[in-house]
Backbone bond lengths (Angstrom), bond angles and torsions (degrees), N, CA, C in turn:
res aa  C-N    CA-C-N  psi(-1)  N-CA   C-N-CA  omega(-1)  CA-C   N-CA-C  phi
1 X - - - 1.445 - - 1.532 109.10 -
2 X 1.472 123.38 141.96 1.245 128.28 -164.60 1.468 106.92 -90.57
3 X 1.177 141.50 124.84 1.326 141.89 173.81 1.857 117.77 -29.66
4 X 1.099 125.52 147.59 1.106 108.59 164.75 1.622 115.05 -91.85
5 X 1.497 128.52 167.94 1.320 146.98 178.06 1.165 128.98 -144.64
6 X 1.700 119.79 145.16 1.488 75.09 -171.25 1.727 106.48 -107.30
7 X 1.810 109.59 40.46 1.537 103.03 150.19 1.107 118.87 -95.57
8 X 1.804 121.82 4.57 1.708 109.40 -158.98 2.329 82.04 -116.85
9 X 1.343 94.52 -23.36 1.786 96.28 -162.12 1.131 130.30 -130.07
10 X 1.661 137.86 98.48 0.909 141.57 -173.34 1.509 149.15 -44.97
11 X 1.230 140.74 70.61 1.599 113.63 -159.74 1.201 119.25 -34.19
12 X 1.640 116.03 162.41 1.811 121.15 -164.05 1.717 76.45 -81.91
13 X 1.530 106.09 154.42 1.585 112.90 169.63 1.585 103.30 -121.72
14 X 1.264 102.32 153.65 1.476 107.21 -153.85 1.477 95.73 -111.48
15 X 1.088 126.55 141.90 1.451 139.86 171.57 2.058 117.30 -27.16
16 X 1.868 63.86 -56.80 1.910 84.73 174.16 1.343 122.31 -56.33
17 X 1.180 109.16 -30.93 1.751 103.86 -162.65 1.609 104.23 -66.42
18 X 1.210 100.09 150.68 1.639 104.91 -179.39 1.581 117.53 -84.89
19 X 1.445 130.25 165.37 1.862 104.24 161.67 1.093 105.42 -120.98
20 X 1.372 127.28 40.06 1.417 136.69 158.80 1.638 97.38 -105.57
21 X 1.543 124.88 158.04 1.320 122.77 161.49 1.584 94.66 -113.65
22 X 1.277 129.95 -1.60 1.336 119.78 -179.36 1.481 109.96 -78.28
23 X 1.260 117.53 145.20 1.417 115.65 171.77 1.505 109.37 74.54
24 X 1.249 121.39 2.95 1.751 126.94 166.89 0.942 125.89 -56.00
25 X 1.488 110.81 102.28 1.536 110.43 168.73 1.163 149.10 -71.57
26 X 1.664 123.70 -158.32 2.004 102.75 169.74 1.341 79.07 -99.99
27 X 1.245 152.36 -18.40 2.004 143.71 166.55 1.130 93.51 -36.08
28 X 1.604 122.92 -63.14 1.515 115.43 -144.44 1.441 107.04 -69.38
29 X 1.291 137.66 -40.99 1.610 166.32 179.22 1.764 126.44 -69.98
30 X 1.320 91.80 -19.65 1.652 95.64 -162.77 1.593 112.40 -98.99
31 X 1.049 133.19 150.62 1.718 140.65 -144.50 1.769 73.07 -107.79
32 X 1.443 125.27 132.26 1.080 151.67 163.40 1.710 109.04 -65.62
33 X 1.455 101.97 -82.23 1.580 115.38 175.77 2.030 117.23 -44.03
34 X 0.664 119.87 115.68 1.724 109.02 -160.77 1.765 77.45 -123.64
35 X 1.411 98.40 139.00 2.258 104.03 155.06 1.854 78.30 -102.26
36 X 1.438 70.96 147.41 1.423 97.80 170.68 1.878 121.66 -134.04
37 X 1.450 119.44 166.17 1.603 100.29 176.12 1.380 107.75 -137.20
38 X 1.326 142.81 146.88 1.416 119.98 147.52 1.400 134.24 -59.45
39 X 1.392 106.69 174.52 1.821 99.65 -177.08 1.894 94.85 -70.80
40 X 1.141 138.79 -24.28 1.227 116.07 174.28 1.144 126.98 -66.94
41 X 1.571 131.26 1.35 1.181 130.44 -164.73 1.674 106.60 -70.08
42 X 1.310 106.45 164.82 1.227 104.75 -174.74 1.927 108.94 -125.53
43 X 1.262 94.57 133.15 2.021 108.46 -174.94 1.382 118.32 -12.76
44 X 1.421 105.97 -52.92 1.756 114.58 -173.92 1.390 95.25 -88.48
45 X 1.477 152.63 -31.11 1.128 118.21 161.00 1.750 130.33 -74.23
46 X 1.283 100.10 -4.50 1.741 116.70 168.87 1.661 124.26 -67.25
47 X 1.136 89.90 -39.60 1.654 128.14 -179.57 1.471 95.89 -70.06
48 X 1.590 115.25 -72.01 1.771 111.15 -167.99 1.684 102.63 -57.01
49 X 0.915 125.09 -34.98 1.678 135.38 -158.61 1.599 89.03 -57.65
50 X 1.484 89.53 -70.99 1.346 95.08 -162.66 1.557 125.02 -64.23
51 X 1.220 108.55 -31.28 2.008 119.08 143.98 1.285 122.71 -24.10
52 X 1.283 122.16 -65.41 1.749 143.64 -160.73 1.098 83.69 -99.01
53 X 0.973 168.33 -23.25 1.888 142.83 -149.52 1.885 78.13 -127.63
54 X 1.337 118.58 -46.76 1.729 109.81 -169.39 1.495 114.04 80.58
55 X 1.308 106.73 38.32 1.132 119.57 170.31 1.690 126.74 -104.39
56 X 1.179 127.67 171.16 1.810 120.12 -174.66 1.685 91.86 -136.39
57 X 1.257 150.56 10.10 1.004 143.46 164.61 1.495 116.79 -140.27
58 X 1.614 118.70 156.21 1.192 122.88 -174.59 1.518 116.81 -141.48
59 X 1.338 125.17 83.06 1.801 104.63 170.46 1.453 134.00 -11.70
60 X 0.709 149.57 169.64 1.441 143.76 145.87 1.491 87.14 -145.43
61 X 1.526 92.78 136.33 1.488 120.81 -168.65 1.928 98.21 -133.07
62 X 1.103 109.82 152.67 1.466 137.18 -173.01 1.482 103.74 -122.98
63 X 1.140 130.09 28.94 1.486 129.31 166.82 1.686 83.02 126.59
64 X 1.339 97.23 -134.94 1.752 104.18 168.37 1.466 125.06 -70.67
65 X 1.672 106.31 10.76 1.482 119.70 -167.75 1.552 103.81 -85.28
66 X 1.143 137.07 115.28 1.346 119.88 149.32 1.999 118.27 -77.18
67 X 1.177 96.65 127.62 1.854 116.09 -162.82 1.272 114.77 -105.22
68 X 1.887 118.97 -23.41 1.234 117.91 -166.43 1.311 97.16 152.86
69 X 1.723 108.98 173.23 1.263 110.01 -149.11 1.698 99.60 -151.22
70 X 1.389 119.45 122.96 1.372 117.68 -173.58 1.798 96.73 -101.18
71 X 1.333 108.00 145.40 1.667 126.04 154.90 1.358 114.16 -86.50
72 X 1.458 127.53 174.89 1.022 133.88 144.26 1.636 117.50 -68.98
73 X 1.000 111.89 -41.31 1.796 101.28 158.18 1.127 142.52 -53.67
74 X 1.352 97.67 -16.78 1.959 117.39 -171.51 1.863 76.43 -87.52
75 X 1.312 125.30 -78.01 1.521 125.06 -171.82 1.316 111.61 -27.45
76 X 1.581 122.96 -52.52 1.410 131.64 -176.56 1.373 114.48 -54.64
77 X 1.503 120.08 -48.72 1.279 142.56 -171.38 1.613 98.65 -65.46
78 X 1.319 125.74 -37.20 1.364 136.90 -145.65 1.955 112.01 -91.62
79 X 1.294 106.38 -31.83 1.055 144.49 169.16 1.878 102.49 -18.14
80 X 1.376 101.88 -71.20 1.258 113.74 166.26 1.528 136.84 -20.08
81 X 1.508 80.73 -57.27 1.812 104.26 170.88 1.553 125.82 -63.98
82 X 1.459 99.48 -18.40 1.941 114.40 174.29 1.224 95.53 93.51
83 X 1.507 108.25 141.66 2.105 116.88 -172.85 1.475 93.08 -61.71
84 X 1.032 144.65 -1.90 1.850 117.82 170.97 1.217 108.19 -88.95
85 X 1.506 136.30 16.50 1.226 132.41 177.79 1.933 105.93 -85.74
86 X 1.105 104.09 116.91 1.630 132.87 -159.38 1.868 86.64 -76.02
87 X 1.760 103.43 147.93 1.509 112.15 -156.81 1.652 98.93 -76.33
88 X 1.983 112.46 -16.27 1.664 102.03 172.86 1.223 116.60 -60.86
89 X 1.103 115.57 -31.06 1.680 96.42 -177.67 1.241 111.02 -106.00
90 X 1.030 133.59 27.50 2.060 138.15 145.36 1.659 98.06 -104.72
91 X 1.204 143.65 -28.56 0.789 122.26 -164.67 1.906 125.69 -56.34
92 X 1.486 124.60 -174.36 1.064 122.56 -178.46 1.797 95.67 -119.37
93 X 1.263 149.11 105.57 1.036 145.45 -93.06 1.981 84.22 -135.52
94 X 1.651 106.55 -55.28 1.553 101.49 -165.85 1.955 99.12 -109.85
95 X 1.195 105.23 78.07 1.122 114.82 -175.65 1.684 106.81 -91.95
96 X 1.293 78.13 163.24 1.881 94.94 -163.46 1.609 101.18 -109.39
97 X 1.611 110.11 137.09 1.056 116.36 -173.59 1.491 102.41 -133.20
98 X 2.004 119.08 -174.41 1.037 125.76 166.92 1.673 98.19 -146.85
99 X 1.611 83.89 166.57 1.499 103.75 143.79 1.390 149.21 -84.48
100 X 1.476 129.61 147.54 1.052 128.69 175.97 1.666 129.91 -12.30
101 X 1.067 106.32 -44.73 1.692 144.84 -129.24 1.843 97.22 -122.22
102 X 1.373 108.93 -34.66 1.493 104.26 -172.74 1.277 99.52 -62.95
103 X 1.745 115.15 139.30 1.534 114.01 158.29 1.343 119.50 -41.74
104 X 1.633 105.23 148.77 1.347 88.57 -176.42 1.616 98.04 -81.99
105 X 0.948 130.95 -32.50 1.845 122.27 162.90 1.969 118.33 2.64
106 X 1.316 78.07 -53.73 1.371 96.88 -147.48 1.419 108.36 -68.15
107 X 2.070 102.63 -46.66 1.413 133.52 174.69 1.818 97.07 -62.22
108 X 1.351 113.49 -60.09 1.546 85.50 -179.19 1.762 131.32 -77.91
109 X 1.199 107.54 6.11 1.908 105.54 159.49 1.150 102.22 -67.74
110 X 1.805 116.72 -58.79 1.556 101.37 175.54 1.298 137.50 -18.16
111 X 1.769 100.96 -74.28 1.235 112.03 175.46 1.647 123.97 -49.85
112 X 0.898 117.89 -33.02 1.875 144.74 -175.51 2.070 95.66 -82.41
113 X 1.063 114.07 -67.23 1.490 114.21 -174.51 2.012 93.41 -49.79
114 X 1.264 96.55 -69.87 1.844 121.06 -156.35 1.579 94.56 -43.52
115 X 1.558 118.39 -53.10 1.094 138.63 -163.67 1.260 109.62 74.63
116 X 1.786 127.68 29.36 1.394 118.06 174.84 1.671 87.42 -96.43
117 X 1.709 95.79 -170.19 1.164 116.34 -165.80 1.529 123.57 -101.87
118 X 1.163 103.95 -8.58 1.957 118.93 -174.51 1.545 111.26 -171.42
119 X 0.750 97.95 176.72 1.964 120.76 -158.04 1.527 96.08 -132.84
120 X 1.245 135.97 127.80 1.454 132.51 161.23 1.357 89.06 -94.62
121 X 1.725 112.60 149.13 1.071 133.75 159.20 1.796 117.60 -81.46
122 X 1.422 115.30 134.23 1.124 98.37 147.75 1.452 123.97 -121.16
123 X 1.202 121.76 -157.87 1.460 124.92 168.48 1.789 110.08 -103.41
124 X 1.344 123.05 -171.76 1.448 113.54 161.50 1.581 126.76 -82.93
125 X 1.606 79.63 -10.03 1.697 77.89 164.75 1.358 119.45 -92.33
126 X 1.925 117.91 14.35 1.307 100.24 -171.34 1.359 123.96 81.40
127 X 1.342 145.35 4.20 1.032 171.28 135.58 1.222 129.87 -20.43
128 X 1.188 152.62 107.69 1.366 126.08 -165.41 1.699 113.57 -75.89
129 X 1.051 148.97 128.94 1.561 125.00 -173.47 1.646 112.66 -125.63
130 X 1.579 86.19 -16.62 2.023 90.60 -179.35 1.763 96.46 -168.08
131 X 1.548 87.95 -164.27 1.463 111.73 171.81 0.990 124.94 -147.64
132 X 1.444 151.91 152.91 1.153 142.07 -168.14 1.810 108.06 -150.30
133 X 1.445 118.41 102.53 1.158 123.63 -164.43 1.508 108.90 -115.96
134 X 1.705 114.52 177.57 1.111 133.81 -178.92 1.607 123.58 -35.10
135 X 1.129 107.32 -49.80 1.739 158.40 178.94 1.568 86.24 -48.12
136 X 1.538 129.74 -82.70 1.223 155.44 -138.91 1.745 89.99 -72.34
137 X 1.635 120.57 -42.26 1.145 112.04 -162.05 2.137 93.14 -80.95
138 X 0.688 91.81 -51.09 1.675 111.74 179.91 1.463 102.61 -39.13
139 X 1.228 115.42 -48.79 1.958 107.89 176.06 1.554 101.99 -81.71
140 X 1.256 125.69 -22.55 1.345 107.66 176.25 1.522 111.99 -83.98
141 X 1.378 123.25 -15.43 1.440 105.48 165.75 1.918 124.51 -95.00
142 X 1.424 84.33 -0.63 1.783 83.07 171.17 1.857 94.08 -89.68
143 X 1.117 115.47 -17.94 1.305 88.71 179.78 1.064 113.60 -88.80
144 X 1.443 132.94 -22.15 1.527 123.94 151.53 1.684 123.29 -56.70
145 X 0.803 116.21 -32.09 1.747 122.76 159.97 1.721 112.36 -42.58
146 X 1.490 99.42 -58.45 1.315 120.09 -176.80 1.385 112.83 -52.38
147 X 1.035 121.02 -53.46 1.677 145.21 171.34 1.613 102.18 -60.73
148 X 0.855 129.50 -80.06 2.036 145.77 167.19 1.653 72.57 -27.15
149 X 1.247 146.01 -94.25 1.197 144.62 -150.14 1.615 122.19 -25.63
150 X 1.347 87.98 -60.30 1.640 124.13 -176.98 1.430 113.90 -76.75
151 X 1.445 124.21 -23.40 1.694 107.85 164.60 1.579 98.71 -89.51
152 X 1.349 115.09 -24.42 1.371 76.12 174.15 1.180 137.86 -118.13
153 X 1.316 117.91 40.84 1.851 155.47 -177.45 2.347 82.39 -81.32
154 X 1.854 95.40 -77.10 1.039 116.40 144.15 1.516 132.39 -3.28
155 X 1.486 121.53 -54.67 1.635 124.12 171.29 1.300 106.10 -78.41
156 X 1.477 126.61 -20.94 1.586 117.59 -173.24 1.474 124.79 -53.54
């Protein structure tokens, strides 16, 4: 199989994405479908989740509560403790979130200042509704690259 690039291979483009970056929100950017775990979950099922789904972050929710937030580094780190070590005590406990609606500007200093890896969304009811990670900011600036590319392929 031939490597991908991104002069030979396109990312899939999503309906959603906007072709303005002005006025971009964490709506426009943020993964809808979220896995999520309770604080009872246990390491090796944290670990498989995040394997099969190919994900690096996990909510942990308390019913409709979001409580804290596991990485794949927190799992890696955790290892030590033996896979029955439950996601409350790896978790990241006073985690920082947004809204729908926040620029995404704003959401990625977070991520960049905080140096974590994602933003859970909520709603105003507190809700969990998405996520918005590292990943998410990273395809939106290759696709501005991509574009920057193309007007000026375009000016020649």
């Amino acid at each position: 199989m031939k490597p991908a690039t991104p002069e030979t291979d396109s990312p899939p483009e999503s309906s959603r994405q906007p072709t303005s970056f002005a006025g971009l929100t964490v709506g426009d950017l943020m993964k809808h479908h979220v896995h999520t775990v309770t604080p009872n979950e246990r390491l090796d099922d944290m670990h498989a989740l995040m394997r099969i789904a190919g994900i690096r972050h996990l909510p942990v929710m308390a019913g409709d509560k979001l409580v804290g937030i596991i990485s794949d580094h927190d799992v890696v780190l955790a290892w030590t403790q033996g896979p029955e070590t439950r996601a409350s005590a790896i978790m990241t406990r006073q985690t920082r979130w947004v809204f729908p609606e926040t620029p995404a500007r704003e959401a990625a200093f977070h991520i960049l200042h905080d140096k974590i890896g994602c933003l859970p969304v909520l709603d105003h009811a507190c809700k969990l509704v998405g996520i918005v990670t590292e990943s998410d900011f990273v395809a939106i600036a290759y696709r501005a690259l991509t574009i920057q590319l193309a007007i000026a392929a375009n000016d020649l």
